[in-house]
TORLOSE-106291 format. One line per field, with one value per atom (N, C-alpha, C): residue in one letter; chain; y, z, x. Coordinates in steps of 0.02 Angstrom, whole numbers, plus 50000, padded with zeros to 5 digits. Layout:
<rs>
r	(A  ...)
c	(A  ...)
v	(Y  ...)
w	(Z  ...)
u	(X  ...)
</rs>
This chain:
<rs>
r	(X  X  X  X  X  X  X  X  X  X  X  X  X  X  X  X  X  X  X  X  X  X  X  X  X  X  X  X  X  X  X  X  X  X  X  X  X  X  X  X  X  X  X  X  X  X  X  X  X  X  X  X  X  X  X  X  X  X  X  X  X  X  X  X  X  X  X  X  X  X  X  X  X  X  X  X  X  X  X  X  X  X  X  X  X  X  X  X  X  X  X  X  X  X  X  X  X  X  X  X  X  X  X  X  X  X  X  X  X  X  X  X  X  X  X  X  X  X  X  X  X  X  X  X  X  X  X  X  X  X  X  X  X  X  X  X  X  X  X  X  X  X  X  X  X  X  X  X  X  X  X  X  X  X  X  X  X  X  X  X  X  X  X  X  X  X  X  X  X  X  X  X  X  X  X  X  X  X  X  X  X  X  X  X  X  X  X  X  X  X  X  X  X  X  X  X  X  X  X  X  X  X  X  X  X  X  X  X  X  X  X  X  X  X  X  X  X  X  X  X  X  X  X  X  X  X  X  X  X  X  X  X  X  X  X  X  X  X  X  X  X  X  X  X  X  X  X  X  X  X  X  X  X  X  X  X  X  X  X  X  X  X  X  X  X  X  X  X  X  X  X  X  X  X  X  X  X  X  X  X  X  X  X  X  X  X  X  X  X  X  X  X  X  X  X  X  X  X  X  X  X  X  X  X  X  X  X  X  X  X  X  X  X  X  X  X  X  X  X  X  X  X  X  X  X  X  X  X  X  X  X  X  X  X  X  X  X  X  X  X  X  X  X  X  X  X  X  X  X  X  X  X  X  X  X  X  X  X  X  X  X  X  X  X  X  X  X  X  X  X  X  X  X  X  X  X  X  X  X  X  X  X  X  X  X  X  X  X  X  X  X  X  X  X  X  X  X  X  X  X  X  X  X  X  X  X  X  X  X  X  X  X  X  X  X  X  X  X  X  X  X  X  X  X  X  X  X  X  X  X  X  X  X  X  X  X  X  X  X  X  X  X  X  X  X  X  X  X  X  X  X  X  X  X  X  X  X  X  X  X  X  X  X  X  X  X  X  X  X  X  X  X  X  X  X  X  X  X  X  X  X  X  X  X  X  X  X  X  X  X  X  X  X  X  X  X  X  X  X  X  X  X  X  X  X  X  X  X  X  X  X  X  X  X  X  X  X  X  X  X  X  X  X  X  X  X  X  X  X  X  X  X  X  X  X  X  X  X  X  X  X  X  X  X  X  X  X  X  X  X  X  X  X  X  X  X  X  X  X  X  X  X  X  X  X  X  X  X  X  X  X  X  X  X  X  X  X  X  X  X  X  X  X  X  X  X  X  X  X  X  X  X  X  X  X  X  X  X  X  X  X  X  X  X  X  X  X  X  X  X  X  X  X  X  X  X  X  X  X  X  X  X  X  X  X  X  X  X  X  X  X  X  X  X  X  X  X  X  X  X  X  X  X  X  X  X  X  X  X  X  X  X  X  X  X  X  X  X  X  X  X  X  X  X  X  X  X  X  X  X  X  X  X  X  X  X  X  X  X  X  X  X  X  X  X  X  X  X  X  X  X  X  X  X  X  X  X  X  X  X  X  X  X  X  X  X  X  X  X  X  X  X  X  X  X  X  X  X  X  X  X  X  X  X  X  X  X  X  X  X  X  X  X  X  X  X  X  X  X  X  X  X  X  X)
c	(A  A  A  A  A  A  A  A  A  A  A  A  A  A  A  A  A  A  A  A  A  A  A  A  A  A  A  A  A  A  A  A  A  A  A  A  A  A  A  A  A  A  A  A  A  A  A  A  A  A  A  A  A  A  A  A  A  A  A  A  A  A  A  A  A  A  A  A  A  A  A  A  A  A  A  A  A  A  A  A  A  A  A  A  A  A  A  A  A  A  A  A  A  A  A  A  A  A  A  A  A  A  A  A  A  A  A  A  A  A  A  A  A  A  A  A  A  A  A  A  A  A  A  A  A  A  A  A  A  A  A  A  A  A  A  A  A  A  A  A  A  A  A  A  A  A  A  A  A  A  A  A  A  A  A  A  A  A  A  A  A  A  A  A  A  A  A  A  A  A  A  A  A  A  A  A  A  A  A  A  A  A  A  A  A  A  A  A  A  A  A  A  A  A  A  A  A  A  A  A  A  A  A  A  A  A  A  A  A  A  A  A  A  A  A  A  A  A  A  A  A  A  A  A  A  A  A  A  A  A  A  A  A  A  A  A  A  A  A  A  A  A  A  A  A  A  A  A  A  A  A  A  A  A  A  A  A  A  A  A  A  A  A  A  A  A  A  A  A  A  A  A  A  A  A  A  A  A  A  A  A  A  A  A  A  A  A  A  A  A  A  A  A  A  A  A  A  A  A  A  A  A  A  A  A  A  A  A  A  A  A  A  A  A  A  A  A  A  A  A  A  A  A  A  A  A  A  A  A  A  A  A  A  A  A  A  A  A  A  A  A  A  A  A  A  A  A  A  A  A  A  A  A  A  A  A  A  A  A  A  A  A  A  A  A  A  A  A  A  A  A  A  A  A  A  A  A  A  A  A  A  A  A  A  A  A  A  A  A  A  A  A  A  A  A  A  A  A  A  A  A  A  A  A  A  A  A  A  A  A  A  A  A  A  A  A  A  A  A  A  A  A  A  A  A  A  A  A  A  A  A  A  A  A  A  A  A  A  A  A  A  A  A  A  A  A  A  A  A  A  A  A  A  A  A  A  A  A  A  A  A  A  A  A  A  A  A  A  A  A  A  A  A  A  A  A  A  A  A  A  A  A  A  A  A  A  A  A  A  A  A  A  A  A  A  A  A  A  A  A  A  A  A  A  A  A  A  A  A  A  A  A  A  A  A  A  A  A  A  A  A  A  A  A  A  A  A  A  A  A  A  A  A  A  A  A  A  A  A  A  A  A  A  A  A  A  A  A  A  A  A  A  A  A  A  A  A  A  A  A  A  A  A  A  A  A  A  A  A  A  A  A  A  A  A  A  A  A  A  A  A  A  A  A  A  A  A  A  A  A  A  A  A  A  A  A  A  A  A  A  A  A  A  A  A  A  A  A  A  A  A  A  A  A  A  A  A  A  A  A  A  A  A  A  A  A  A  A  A  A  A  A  A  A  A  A  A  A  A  A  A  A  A  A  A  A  A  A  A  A  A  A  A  A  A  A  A  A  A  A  A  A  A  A  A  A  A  A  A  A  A  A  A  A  A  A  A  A  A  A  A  A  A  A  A  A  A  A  A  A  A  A  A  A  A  A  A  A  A  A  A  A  A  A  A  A  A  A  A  A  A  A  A  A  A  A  A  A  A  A  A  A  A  A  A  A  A  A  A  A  A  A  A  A  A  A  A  A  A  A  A  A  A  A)
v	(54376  54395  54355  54341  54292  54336  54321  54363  54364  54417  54438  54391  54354  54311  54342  54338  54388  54324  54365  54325  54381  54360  54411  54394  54449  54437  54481  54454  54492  54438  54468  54415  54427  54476  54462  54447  54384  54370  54391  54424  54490  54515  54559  54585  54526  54467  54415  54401  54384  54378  54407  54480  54524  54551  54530  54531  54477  54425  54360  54373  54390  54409  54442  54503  54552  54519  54507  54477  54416  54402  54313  54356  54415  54438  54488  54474  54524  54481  54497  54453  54468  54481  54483  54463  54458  54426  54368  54339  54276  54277  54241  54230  54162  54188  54098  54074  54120  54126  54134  54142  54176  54173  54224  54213  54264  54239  54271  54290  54287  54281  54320  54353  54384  54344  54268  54226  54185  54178  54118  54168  54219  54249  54244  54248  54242  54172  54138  54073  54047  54093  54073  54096  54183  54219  54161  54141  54099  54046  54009  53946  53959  54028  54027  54073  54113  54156  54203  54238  54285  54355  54378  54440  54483  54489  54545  54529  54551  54548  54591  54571  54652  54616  54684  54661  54724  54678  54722  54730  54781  54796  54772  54758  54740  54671  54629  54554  54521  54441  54427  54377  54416  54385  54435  54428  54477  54514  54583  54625  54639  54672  54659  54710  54764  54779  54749  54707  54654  54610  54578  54544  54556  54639  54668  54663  54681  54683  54596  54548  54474  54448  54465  54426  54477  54536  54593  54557  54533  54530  54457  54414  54355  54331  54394  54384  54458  54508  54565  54583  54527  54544  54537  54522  54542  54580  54608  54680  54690  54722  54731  54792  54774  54840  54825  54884  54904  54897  54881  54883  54890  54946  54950  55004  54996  55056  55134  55104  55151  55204  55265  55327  55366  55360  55422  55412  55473  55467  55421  55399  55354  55300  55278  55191  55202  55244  55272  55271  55292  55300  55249  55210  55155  55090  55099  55048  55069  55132  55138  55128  55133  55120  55051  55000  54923  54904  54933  54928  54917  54911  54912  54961  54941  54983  55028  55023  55044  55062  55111  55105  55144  55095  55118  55086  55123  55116  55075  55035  54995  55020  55070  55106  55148  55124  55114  55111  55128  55118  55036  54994  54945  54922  54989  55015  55037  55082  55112  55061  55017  54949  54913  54902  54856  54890  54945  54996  55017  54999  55011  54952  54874  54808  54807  54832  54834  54858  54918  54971  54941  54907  54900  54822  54790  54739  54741  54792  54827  54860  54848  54881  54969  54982  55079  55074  55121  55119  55189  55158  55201  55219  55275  55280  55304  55295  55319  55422  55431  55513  55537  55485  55522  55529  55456  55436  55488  55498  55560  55612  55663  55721  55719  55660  55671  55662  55613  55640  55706  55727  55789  55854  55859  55881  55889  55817  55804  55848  55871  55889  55972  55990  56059  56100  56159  56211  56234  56230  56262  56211  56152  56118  56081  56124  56099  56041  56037  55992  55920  55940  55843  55797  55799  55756  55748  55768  55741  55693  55714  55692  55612  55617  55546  55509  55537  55511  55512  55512  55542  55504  55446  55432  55443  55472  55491  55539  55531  55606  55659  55722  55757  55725  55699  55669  55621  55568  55531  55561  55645  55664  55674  55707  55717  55668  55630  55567  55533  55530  55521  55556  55630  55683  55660  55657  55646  55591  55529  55483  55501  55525  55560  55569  55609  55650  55614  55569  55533  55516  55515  55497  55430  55412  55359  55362  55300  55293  55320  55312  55336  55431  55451  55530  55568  55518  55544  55570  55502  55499  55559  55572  55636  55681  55691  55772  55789  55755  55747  55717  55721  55693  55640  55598  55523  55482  55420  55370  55332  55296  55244  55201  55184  55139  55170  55226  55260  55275  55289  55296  55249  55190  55132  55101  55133  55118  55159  55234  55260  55232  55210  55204  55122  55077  55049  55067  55107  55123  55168  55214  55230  55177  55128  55092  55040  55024  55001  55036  55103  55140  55150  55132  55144  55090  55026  54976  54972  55000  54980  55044  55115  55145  55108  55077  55041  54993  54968  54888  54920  54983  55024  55055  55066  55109  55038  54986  54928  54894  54902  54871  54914  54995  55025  55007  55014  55001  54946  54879  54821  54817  54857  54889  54904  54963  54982  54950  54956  54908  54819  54824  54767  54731  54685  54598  54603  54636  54667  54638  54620  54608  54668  54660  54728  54784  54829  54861  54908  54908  54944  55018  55045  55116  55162  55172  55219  55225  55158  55145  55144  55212  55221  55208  55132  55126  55165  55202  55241  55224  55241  55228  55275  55256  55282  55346  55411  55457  55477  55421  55424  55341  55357  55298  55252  55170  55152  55153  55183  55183  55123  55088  55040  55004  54934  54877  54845  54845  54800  54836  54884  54924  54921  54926  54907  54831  54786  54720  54723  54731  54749  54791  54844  54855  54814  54790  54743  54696  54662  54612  54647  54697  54728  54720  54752  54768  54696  54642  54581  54550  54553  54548  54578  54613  54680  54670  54635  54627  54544  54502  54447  54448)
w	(53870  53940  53971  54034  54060  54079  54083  54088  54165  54203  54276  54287  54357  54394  54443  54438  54469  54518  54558  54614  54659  54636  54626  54696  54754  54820  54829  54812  54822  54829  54877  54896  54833  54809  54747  54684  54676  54609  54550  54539  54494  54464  54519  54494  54474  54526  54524  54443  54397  54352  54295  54286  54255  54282  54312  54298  54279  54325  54262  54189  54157  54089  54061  54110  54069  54072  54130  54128  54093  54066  54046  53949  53933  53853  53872  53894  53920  53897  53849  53808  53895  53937  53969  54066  54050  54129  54138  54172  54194  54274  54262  54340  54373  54432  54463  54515  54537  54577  54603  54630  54669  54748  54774  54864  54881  54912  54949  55000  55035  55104  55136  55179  55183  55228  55266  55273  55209  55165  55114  55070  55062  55004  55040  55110  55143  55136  55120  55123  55042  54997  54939  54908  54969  54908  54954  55019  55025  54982  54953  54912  54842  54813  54756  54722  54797  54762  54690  54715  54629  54626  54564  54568  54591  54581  54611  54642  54664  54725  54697  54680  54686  54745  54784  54859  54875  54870  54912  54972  54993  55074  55111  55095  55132  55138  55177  55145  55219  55216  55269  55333  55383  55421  55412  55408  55403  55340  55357  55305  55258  55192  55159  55184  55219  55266  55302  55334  55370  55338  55296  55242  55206  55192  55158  55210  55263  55336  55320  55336  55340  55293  55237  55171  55161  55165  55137  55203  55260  55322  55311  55259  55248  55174  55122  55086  55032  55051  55043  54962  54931  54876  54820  54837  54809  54831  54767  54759  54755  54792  54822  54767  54736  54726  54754  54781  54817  54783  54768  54688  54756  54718  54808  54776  54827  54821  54858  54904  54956  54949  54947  54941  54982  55048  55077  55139  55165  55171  55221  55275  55309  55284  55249  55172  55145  55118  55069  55105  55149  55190  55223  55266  55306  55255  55204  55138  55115  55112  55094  55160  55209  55275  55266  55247  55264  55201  55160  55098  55014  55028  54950  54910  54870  54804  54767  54753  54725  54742  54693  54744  54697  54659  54624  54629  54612  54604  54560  54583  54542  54491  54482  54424  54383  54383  54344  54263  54216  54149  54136  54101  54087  54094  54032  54000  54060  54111  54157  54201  54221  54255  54265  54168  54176  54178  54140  54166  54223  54265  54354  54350  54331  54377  54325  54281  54242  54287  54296  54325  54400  54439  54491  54489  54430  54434  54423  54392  54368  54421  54490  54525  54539  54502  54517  54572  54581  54627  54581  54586  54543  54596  54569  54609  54558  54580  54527  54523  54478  54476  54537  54563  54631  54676  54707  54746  54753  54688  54673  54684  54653  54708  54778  54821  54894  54921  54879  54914  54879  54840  54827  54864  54880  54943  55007  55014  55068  55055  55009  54994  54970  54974  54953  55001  54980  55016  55102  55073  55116  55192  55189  55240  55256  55266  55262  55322  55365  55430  55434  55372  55358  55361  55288  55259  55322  55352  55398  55461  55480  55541  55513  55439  55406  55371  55355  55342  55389  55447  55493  55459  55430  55421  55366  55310  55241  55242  55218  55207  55139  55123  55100  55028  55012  54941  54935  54984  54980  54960  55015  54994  54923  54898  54853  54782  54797  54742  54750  54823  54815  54800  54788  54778  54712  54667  54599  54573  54611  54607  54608  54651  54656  54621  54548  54485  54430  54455  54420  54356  54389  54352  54350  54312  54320  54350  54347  54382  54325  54263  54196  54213  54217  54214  54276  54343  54389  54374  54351  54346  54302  54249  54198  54237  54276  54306  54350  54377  54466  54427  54374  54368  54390  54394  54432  54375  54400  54352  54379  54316  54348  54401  54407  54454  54526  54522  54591  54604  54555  54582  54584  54588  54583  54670  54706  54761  54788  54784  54819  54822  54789  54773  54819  54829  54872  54939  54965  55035  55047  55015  55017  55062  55025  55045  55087  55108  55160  55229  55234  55281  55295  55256  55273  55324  55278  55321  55399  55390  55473  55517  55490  55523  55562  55490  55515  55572  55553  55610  55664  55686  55744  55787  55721  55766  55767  55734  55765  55837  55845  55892  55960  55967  56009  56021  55967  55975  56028  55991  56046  56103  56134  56183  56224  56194  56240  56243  56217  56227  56294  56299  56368  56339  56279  56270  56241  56250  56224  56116  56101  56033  55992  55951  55910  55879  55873  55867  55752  55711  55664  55683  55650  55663  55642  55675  55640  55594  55554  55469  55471  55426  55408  55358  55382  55284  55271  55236  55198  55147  55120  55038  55019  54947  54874  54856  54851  54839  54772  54722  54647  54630  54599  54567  54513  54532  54486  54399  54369  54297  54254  54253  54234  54220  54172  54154  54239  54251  54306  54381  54380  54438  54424  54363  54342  54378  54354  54377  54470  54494  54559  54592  54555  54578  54572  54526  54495  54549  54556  54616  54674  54705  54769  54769  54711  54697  54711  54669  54675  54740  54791  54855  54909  54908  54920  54918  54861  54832  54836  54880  54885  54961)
u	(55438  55430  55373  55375  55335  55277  55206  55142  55139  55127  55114  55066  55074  55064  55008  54928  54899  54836  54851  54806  54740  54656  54603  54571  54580  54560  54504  54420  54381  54306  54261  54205  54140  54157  54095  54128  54091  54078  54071  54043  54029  54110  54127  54196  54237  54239  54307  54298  54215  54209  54234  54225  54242  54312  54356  54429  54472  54439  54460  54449  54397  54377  54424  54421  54475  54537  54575  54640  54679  54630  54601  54640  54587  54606  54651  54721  54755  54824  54859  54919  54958  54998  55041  55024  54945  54906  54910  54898  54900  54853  54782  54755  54758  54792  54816  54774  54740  54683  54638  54596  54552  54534  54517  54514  54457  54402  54360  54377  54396  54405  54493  54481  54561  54609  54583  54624  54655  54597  54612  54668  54650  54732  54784  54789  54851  54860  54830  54865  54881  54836  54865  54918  54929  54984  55057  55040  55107  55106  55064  55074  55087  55052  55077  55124  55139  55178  55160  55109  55104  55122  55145  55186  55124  55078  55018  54975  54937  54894  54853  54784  54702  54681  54673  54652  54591  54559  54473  54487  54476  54492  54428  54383  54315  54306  54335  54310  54278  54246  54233  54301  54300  54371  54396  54469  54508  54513  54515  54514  54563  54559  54609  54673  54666  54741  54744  54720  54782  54810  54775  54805  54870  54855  54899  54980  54945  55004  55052  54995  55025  55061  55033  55093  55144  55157  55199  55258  55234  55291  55315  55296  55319  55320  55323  55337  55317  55391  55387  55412  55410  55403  55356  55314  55208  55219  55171  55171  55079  55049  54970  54946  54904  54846  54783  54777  54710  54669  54613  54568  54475  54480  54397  54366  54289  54226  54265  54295  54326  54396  54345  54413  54419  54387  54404  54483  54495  54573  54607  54561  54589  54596  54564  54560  54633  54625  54711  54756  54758  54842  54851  54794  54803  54837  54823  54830  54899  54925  54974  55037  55003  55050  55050  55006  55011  55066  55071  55123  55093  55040  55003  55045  55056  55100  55052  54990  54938  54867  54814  54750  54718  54668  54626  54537  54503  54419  54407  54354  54326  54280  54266  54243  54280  54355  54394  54389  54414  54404  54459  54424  54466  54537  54560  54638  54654  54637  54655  54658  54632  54656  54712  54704  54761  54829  54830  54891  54912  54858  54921  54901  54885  54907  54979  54996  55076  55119  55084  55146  55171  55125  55126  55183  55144  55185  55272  55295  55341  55406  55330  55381  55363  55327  55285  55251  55230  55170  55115  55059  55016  54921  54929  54832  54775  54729  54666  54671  54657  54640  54628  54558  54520  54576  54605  54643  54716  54735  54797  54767  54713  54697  54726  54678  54677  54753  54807  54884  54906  54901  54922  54894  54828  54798  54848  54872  54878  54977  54991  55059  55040  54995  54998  55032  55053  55065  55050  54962  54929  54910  54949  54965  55015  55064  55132  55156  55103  55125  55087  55035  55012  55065  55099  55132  55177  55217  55255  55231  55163  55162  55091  55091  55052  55128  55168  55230  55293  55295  55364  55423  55437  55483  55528  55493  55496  55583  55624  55674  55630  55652  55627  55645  55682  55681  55609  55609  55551  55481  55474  55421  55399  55463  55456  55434  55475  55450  55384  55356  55281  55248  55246  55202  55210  55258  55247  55230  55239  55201  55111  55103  55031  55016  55046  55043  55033  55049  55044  55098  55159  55211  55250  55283  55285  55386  55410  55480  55523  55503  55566  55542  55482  55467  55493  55492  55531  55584  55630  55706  55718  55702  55694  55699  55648  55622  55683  55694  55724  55824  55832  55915  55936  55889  55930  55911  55956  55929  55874  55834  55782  55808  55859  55881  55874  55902  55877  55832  55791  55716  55667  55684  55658  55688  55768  55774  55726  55732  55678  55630  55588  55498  55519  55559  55573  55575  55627  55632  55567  55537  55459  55428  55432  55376  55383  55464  55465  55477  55472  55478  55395  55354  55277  55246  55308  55265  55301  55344  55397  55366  55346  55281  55231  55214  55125  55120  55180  55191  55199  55262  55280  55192  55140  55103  55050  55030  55005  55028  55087  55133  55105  55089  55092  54993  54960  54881  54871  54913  54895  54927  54974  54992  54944  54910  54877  54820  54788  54733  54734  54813  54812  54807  54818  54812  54736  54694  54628  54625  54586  54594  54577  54654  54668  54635  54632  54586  54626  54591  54590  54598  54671  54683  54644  54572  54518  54510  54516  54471  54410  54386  54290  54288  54236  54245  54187  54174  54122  54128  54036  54027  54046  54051  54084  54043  54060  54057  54009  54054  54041  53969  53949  53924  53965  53971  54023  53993  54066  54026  54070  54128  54161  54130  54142  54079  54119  54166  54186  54165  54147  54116  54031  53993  53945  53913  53970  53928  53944  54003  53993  53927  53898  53843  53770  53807  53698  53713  53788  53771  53747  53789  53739  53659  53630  53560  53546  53564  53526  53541  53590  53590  53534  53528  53475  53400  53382  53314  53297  53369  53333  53297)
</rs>
């Protein structure tokens, strides 16, 4: 089997280091790149075409959801993980509206890494622990009118298969639970996610609308800091670089 084709879109060094590393002693990775900058990955995921995408949502220029927006609309088959400091809920959904397949913390455990850049590459869509709380939150009971009006386009099957996606299941445990075959739940976890992005574009489309020709405005993304302190060796060196940024 040919090793996933991975292209590392993030402005510190530090991490880009320590996932090359890791991905580098990873029998089935392959790194074809690197991009600081959220113009320069758009121009590399068109040249090189790689099956995955880690995309920092924070970069300088354009951010990594628009990014995520630009290559997914010209080349909708990269497949995006979110890989960021950032969890709170407008980060998550705006990321999952732009079409990212995935969305995990950089204080991440290694194994736990490279197991959603698989799954994702695979075709799953997978989130961190933290990140799965807050959609399952967002699917409980006790607010039955979220999920519709952060998802309007979803049918009730869809919901359903993202909530368990949330759960952290994978496309064979769906198919089990739910009586379908992987194949169908592999269209679902498809039309999922292209009904997120034809959302996102529909409610981008109406922003620069209004705004008059006005330059675009980000659908009320806060980026806020990280809740947690990173404990990962690859969330680790992301922080010593901050510190040594900081202290020059």
């Amino acid at each position: 089997m040919d090793p996933l084709r991975i292209l590392i879109a993030d402005d510190h060094p530090l991490f880009r280091k320590g996932m090359r590393t890791l991905l580098t002693a990873t029998a089935d990775t392959e790194v074809i790149g690197e991009a600081t900058m959220g113009q320069e990955v758009i121009e590399l995921a068109a040249a090189l075409q790689p099956d995955v995408i880690l995309m920092d949502l924070q970069m300088p220029g354009i951010n990594g959801i628009e990014a995520t927006r630009q290559i997914l609309h010209t080349s909708p088959h990269i497949r995006i993980l979110v890989v960021t400091l950032f969890e709170d809920d407008a980060s998550v959904f705006t990321a999952l509206r732009a079409g990212a397949r995935g969305y995990v913390l950089k204080d991440a455990k290694e194994d736990e890494m490279v197991r959603a850049i698989r799954a994702v590459g695979s075709g799953e869509a997978i989130f961190s622990p933290a990140i799965a709380t807050r959609l399952i939150d967002f699917f409980a009971a006790s607010r039955p009118g979220v999920p519709k009006e952060i998802f309007p386009t979803l049918t009730e099957r869809e919901r359903e298969i993202l909530q368990l996606i949330a759960r952290g299941l994978t496309n064979h445990d769906i198919a089990k639970q739910l009586v379908l075959s992987v194949k169908t739940v592999n269209n679902y976890v498809s039309n999922i996610f292209s009904k997120l992005q034809v959302t996102d574009r529909f409610r981008q489309r109406n922003i620069q609308d209004n705004n008059h020709g006005q330059h675009q405005k980000e659908e009320n993304v806060q980026w806020l800091k990280p809740k947690n302190s990173c404990q990962g060796r690859i969330g680790r060196n992301h922080s010593q670089y901050n510190n040594r940024k900081r202290s020059q």
